[in-house]
NULOLO-897481 format. One line per 4 residues: number of its first residue (from 1); for each residue x, y, z negated of C-alpha. Coordinates in pm, whole numbers. Last residue first. Layout:
REM residues N
NUM) X,Y,Z ~ ... $
This chain:
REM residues 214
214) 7329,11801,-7111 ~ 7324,11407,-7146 ~ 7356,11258,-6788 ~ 6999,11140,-6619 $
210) 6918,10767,-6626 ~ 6764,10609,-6348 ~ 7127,10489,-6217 ~ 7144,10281,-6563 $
206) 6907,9986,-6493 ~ 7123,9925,-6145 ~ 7399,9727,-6345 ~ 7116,9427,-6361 $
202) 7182,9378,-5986 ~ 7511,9269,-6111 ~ 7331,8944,-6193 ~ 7256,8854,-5816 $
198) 7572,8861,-5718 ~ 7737,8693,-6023 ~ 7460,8413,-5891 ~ 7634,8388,-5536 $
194) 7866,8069,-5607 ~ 7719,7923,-5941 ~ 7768,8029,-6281 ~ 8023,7970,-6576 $
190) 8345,8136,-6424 ~ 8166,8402,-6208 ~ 7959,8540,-6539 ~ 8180,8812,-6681 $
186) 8297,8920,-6311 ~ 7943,8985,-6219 ~ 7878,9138,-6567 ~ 8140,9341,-6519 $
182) 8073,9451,-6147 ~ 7711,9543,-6182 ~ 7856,9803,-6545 ~ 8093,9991,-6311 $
178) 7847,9964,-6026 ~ 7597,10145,-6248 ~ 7830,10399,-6382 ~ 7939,10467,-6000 $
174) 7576,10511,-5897 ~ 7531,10750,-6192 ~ 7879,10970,-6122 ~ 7736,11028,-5763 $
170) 8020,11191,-5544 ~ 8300,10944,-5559 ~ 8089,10614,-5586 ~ 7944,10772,-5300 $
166) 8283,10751,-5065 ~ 8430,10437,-5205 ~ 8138,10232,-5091 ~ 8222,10139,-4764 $
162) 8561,10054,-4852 ~ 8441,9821,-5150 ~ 8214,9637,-4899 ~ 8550,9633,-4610 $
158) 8738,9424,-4901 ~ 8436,9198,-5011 ~ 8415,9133,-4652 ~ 8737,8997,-4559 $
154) 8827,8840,-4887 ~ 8673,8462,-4820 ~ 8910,8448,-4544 ~ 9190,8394,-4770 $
150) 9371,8177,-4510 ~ 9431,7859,-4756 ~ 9033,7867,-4754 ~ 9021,7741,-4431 $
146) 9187,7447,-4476 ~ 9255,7321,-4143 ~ 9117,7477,-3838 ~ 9126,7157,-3596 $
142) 8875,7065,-3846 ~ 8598,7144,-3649 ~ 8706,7389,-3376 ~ 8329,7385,-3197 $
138) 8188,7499,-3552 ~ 8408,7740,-3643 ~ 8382,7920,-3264 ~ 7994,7919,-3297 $
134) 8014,8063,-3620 ~ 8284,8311,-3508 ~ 7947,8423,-3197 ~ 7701,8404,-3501 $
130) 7884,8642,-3752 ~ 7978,8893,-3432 ~ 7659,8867,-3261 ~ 7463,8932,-3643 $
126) 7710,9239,-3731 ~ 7695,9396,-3429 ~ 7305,9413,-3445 ~ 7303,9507,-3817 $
122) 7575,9774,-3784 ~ 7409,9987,-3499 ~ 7053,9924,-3640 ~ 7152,10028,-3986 $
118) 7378,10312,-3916 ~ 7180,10463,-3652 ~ 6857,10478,-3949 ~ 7148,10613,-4172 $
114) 7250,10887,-3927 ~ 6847,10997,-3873 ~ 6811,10962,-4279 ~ 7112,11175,-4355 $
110) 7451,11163,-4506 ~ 7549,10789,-4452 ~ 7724,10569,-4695 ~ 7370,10418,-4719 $
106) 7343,10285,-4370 ~ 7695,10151,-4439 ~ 7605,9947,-4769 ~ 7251,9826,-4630 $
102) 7446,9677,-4302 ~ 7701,9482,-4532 ~ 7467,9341,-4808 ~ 7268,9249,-4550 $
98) 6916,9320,-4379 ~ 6968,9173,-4035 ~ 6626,8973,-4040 ~ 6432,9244,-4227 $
94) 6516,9472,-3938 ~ 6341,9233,-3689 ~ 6059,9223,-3886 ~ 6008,9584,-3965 $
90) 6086,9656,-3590 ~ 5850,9429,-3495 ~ 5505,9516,-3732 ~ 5565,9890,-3659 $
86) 5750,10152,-3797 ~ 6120,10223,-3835 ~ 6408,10095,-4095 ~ 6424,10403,-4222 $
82) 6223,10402,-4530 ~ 6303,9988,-4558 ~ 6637,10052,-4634 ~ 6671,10025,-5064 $
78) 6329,9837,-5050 ~ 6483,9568,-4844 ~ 6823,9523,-5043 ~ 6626,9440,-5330 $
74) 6455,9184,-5157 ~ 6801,9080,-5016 ~ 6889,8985,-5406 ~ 6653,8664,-5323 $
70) 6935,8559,-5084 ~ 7070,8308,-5367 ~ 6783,8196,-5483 ~ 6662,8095,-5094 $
66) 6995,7943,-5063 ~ 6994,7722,-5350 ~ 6566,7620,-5252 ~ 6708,7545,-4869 $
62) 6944,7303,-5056 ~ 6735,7105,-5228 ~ 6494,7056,-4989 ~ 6797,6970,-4714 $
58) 6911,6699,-4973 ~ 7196,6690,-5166 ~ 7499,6498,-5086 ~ 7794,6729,-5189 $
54) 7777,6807,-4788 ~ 7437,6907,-4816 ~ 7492,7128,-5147 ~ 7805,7288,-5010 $
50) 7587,7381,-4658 ~ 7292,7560,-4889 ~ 7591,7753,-5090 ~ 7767,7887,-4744 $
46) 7473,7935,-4597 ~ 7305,8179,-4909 ~ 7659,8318,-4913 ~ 7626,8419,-4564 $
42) 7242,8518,-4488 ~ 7114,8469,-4134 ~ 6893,8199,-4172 ~ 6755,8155,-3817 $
38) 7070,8189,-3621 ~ 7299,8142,-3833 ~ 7094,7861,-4003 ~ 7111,7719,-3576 $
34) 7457,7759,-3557 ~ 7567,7549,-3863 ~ 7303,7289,-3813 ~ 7386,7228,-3415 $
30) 7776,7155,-3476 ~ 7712,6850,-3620 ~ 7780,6854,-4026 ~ 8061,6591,-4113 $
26) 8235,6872,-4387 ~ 8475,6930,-4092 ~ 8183,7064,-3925 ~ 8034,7267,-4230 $
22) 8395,7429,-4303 ~ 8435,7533,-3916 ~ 8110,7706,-3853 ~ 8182,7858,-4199 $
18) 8533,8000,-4175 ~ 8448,8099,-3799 ~ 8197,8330,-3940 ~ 8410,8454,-4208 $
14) 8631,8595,-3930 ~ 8290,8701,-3774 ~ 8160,8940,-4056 ~ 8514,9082,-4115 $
10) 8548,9182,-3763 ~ 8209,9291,-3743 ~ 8241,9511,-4064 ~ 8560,9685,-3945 $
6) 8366,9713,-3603 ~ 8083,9939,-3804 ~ 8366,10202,-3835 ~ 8466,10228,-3458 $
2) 8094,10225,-3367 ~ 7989,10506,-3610 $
């Protein structure tokens, strides 16, 4: 479970660096970049929030972008929250490191006991790795270059669909309902927002309650 959650921690902090290093280059001091890690914890929500300060928006403006953007996380929530564990702390603390990352792997699992490992194993990983290439981003500044010209942006989209290969396999309603998620996503990133295709593929999850026709 280790050796497959580091796929996501690798991809989690390359990304990382990407961002620490896009918001200082942007004129951001290094604080702001660490500290949303820290507190925020929600990549596309940071990236969004940081590309609305740096266009010259202000921080009310773009804390509303990035609370939009994570609002898909809710969803997220009620997929995991069964075995996240009980009590007041572990709910919070597993609310914090509820991802679109950790709630794929937990879910590729076979049983409750493996998922609940899944979640906590990848969650934790995943939060030192994104904040530790944050933190490495943000003290390179621009030294980086153009991040973008690296193609970092494909790291976790790429170990997402690797995660999920295995159900979409065995459950012929999840994989109709990711069919129809990913069109409309892909119908809608030219005209919408960074993050907002995310949210609308949501919509592809009004099909898995439907049963096949004997």
């Amino acid at each position: 479970m280790v050796r497959d959650s580091s796929l996501v921690w690798l991809a989690g902090g390359i990304v990382g660096v990407s961002f620490g290093a896009i918001s200082v280059a942007g004129g951001l001091p290094v604080w702001v970049p660490v500290l949303m890690s820290l507190l925020v914890y929600a990549g596309s929500a940071q990236f969004s929030a940081v590309g609305v300060l740096l266009a010259g928006g202000g921080p009310f403006a773009a804390a509303a972008t990035g609370l939009l953007l994570n609002t898909r996380t809710a969803a997220f929530g009620l997929a995991v929250a069964e075995f996240i564990g009980e009590g007041r702390p572990a709910r919070l603390l597993g609310a914090h490191l509820v991802t679109d990352e950790t709630v794929a792997f937990a879910l590729a699992q076979p049983d409750p006991a493996r998922r609940r490992a899944a979640f906590w194993i990848s969650g934790a990983g995943l939060f030192a790795a994104w904040n530790a290439g944050v933190l490495i981003g943000a003290l390179a500044g621009g030294a980086l270059g153009d991040t973008a010209a690296y193609g970092l942006d494909a790291a976790f989209p790429a170990v997402l669909v690797a995660l999920v290969l295995p159900v979409l396999r065995t459950d012929t309603r999840l994989r109709r309902s990711a069919a129809l998620g990913a069109l409309l996503a892909m119908a809608a990133t030219p005209v919408v927002p960074a993050g907002v295709p995310v949210l609308l593929a949501l919509a592809g999850l009004v099909l898995y309650g439907r049963k096949e026709a004997a």
